[in-house]
C-alpha positions in Angstrom: 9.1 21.7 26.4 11.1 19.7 24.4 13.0 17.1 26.4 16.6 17.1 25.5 16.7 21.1 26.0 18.0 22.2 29.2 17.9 26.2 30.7 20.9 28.4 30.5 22.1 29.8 34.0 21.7 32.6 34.9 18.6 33.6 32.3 18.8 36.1 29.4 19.2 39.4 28.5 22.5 39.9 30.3 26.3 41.6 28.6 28.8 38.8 28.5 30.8 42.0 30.0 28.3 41.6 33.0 27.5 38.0 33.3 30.2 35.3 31.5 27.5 33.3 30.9 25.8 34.6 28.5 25.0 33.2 25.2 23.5 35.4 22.1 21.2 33.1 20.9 19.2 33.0 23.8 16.0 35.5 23.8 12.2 35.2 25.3 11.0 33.6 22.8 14.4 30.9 22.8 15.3 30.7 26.7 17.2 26.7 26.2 20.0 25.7 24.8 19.8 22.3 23.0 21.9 19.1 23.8 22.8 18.3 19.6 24.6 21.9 19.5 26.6 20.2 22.9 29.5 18.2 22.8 29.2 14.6 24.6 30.2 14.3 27.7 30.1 14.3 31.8 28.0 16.8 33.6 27.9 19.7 33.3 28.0 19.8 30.0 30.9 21.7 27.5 30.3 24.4 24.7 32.6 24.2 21.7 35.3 26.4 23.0 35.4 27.7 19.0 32.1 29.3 19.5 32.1 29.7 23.9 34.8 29.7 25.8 33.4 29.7 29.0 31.5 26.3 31.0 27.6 27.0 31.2 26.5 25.4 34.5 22.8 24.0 33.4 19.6 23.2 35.2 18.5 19.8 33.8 14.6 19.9 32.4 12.8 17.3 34.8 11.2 15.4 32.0 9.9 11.9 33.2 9.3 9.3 30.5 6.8 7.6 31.1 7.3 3.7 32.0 5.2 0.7 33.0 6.4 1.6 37.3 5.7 5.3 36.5 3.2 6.1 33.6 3.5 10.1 33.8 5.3 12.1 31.6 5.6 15.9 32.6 5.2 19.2 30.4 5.8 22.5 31.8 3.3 25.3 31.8 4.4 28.8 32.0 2.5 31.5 34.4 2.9 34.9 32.6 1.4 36.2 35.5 3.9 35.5 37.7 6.3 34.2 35.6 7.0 30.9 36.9 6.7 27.6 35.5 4.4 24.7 36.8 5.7 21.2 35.8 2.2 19.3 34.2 2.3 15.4 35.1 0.3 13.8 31.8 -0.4 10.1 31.2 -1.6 8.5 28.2 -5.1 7.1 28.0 -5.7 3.7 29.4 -7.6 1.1 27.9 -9.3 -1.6 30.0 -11.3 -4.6 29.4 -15.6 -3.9 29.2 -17.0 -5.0 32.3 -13.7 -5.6 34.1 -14.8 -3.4 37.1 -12.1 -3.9 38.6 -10.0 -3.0 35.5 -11.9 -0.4 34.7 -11.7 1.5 38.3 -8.5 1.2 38.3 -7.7 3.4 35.2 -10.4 5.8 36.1 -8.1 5.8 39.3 -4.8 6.3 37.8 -6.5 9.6 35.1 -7.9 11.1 38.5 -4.4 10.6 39.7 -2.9 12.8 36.9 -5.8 15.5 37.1 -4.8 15.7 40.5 -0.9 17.2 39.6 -2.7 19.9 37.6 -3.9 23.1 39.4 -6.9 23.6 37.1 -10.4 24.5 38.8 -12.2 22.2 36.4 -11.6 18.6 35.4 -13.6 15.9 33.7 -12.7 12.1 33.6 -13.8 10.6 30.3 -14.5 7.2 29.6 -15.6 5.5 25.9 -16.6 2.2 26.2 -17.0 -0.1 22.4 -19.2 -2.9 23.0 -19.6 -4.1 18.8 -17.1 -6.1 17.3 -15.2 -3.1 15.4 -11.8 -1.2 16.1 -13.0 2.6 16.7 -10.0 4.6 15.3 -9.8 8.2 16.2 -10.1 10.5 13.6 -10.8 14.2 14.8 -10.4 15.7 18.8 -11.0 19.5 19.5 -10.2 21.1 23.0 -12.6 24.5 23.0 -10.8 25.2 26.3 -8.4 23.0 28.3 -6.3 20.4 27.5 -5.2 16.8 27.9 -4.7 15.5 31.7 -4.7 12.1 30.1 -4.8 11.2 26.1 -6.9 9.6 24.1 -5.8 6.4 22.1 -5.8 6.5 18.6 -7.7 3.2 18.5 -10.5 1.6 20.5 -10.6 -2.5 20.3 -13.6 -4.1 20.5 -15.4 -5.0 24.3 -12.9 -2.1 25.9 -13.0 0.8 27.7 -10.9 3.9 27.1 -10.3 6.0 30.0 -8.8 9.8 29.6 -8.9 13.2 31.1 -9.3 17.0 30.6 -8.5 19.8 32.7 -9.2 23.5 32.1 -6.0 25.2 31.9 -4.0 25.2 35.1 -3.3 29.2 35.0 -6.6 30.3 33.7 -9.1 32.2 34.7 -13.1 31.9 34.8 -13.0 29.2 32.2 -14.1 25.5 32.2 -12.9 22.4 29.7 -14.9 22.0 26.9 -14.4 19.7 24.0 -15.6 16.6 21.6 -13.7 13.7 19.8 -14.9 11.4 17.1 -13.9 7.8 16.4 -14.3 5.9 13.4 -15.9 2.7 13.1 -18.2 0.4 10.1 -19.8 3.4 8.3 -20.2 5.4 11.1 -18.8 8.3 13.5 -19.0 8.2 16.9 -18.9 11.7 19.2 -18.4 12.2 22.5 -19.0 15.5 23.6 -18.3 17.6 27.4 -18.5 20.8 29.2 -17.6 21.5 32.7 -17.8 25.2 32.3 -16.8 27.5 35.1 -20.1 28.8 35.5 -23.2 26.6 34.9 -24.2 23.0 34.9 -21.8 20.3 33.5 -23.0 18.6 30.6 -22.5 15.7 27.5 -23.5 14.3 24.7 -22.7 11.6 21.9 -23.7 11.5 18.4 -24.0 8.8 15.6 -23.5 9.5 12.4 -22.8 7.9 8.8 -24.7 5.6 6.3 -24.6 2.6 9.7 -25.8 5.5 12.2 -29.4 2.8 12.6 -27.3 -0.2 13.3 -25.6 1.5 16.5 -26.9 2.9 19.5 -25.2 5.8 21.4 -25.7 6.5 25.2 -23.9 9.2 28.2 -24.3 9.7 31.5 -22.7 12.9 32.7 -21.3 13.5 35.4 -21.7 16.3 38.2 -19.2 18.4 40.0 -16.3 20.7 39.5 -13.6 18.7 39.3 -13.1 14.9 38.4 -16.7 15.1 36.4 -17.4 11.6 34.9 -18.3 11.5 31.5 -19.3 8.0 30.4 -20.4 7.0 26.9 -21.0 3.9 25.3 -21.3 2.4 21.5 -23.4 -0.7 21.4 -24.5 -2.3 17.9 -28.4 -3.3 17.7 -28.5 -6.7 17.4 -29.3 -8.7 13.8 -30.8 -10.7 12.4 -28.9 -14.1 11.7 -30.5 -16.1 9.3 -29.7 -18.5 6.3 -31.7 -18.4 2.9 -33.0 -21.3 0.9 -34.0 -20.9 -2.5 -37.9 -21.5 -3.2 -37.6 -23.4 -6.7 -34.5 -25.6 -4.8 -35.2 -26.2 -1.5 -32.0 -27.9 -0.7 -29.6 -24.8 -1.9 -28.8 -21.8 -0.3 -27.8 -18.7 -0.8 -23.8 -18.7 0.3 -20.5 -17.2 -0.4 -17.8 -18.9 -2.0 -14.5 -17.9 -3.1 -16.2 -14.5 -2.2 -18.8 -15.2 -5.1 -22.5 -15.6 -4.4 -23.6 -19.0 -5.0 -26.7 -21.2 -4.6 -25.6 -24.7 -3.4 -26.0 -27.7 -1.3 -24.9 -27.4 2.6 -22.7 -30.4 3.7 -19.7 -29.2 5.9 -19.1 -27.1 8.6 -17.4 -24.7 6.4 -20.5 -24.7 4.1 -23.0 -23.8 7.0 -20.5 -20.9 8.3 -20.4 -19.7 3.9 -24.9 -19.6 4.3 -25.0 -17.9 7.7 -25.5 -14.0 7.2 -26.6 -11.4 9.9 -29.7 -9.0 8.3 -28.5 -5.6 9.5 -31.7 -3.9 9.3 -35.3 -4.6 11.0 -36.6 -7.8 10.1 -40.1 -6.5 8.5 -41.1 -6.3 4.8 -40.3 -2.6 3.4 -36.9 -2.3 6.0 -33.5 -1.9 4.3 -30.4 -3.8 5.3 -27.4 -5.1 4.5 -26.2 -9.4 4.0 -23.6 -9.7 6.3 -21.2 -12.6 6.5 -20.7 -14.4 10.3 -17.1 -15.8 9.2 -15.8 -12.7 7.6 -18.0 -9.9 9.4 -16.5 -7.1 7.9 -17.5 -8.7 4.7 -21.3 -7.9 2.7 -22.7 -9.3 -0.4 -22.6 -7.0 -2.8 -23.5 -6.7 -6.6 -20.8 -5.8 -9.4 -21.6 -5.9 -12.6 -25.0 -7.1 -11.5 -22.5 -10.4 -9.8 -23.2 -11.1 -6.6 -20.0 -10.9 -4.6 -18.8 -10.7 -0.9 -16.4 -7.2 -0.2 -15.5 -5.2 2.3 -17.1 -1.8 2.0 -16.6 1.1 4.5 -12.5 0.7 3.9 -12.5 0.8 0.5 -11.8 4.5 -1.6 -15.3 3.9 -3.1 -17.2 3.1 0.0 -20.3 4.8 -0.6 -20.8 2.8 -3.9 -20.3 -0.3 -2.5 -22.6 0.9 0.3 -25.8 1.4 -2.0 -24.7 -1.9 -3.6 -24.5 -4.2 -0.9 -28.1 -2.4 0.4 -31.4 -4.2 0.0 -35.3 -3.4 0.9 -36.6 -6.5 1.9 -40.1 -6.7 0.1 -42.9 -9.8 0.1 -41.8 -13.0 -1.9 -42.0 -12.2 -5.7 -43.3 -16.1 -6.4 -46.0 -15.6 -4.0 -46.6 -12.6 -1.7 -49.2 -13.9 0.7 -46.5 -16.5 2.2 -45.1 -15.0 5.3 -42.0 -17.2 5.6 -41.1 -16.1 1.9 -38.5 -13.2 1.4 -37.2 -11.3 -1.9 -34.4 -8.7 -1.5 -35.1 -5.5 -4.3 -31.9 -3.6 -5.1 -31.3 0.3 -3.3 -29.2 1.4 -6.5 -31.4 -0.3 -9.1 -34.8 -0.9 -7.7 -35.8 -2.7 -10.6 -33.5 -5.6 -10.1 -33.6 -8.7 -7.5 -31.0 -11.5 -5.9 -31.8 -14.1 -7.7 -30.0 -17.2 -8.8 -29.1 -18.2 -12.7 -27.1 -21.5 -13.2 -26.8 -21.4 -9.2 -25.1 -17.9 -9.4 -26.4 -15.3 -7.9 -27.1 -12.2 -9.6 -28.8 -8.4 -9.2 -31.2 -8.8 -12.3 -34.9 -7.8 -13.3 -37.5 -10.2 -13.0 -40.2 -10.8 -15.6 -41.5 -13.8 -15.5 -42.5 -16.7 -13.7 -39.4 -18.5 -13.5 -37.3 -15.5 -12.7 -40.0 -14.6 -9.6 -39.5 -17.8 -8.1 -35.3 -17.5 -8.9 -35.8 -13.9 -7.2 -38.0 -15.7 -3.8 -35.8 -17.6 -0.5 -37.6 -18.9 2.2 -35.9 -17.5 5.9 -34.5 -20.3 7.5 -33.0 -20.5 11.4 -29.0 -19.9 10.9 -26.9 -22.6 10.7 -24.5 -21.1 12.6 -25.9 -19.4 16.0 
């Protein structure tokens, strides 16, 4: 209910004739009278003697806002049953630090405090834990049956742990809390699923999804038992491949980024080494398909454009899935000779007839014909110069 109403005293439904405090505007469906139709001023309250001459006596609605001392706020859930109201404390999710036990316990602590205020037969305490190095951001949540003891975030930092809760509703009957949400992160979708059903076995699952689904690994354990069910899920992202690539045909250059170009060039600084580092998103195998990531700007891939070899962000961008085939390579033997094992060549996903390959030290996405342009097109792997 909405905070800054309060209940008219008596009810409704009553003759001014019978009860002087009665006020027209109040029905079943409209039982509250609202502070902004209320003059300021000292308890109790006065009505506008232009529009009701008489002094309502009120019952204050005991909303608690929630603070740092006492997170709860409370809602107010009508019986129709027995037509009485039960006053809900909710909290908002709590976010704690991956693999801070004690940080951890304590907000599972604190959400099976607030599903303990709610008479509901069936409760789940759910927990999301993201251990990659990307903000989750909610994007969808459904409640089949139930509701909120404890609210999700809309955002999930990297290396923490988001603890909520669900309840079945407090007044029903023979039914369980059910429900998913999905999260956001680099090209994928993350879903966390429950059911502690009134009848049956609890269960839990979490899907993957999106054009990154094979970089990320999903995993649940669900919990047993009627009421405070832990549901645990966790994101992790399978580890890549860091590496730095020097050019065949000039083996002091190597592929980096600068000014967010591709370039072939000499490494000398610090800043140089950090430009030539790149994680390999994909398996590290001839015929696998992956993605150049930069280490000092890792939301950052090379990309072509125009056939230019460039460095962009790509799942926040309006035309993400282009600049997802784009920045995609298959990882094939090396074009200038295909029985070395330490040499690489990266074929184009979008146009499978074009390579990396360096021109004038730039690098571009272009078909190779010849020998020069097979050995342009060929980088030997090289240990990262940044770990």
């Amino acid at each position: 209910m909405n905070a800054n109403a309060f209940r008219h005293y008596p009810y409704f439904g009553y003759s001014p004739f019978i009860n002087p405090y009665h006020y027209s505007g109040l029905n079943t469906a409209h039982p509250y009278v609202y502070l902004n139709s209320i003059r300021s001023g000292s308890y109790p309250y006065k009505v506008p003697t232009q529009m009701y001459p008489y002094t309502i006596p009120t019952e204050t609605y005991p909303y608690i806002a929630p603070t740092e001392m006492n997170p709860y706020f409370v809602q107010r859930e009508y019986d129709p049953i027995t037509g009485t109201y039960e006053d809900v404390r909710v909290i908002a999710g709590i976010l704690a630090v991956a693999g801070a036990a004690g940080q951890v316990a304590g907000a599972i602590n604190a959400v099976s405090g607030a599903l303990g205020t709610i008479n509901a037969p069936r409760s789940v305490i759910l927990t999301i834990t993201n251990h990659t190095n990307t903000t989750l951001r909610k994007v969808r949540e459904k409640l089949d049956h139930g509701g909120w003891a404890a609210t999700p975030t809309a955002e999930i930092p990297p290396g923490q742990t988001l603890v909520f809760g669900a309840t079945s509703s407090a007044w029903s009957i023979a039914t369980g809390t059910e429900g998913r949400i999905t999260y956001a992160g680099e090209g994928i979708e993350m879903t966390a699923y429950w059911n502690n059903p009134f009848i049956g076995n609890n269960s839990c699952n979490i899907t993957v999804t999106g054009p990154n689904a094979n970089q990320y690994n999903g995993t649940r354990v669900c919990g047993a038992g009627n009421t405070n069910a832990q549901m645990r899920y966790e994101l992790t992202r399978i580890p890549a491949t860091r590496i730095s690539l020097e050019s065949v045909n000039y083996p002091n250059r190597f592929i980096r980024h600068q000014n967010y170009l591709g370039e072939l060039t000499p490494i000398q600084s610090e800043l140089d080494r950090r430009d030539a580092t790149f994680d390999w998103t994909g398996d590290w195998r001839y015929g696998a398909e992956g993605q150049l990531r930069s280490i000092n700007f890792p939301t950052h891939y090379l990309r072509h454009q125009n056939f230019r070899l460039k460095l962009h962000t790509i799942y926040d961008a309006p035309d993400w899935n282009l600049r997802y085939l784009d920045s995609t390579f298959t990882m094939v033997p090396g074009l200038a000779d295909p029985t070395n094992p330490e040499l690489v060549s990266f074929r184009s996903k979008n146009f499978p007839d074009r390579f990396i390959r360096h021109r004038n030290f730039n690098l571009w996405v272009e078909s190779v014909n010849d020998d020069l342009g097979r050995k342009d097109a060929t980088f030997r792997r090289r240990g990262p110069f940044i770990q």
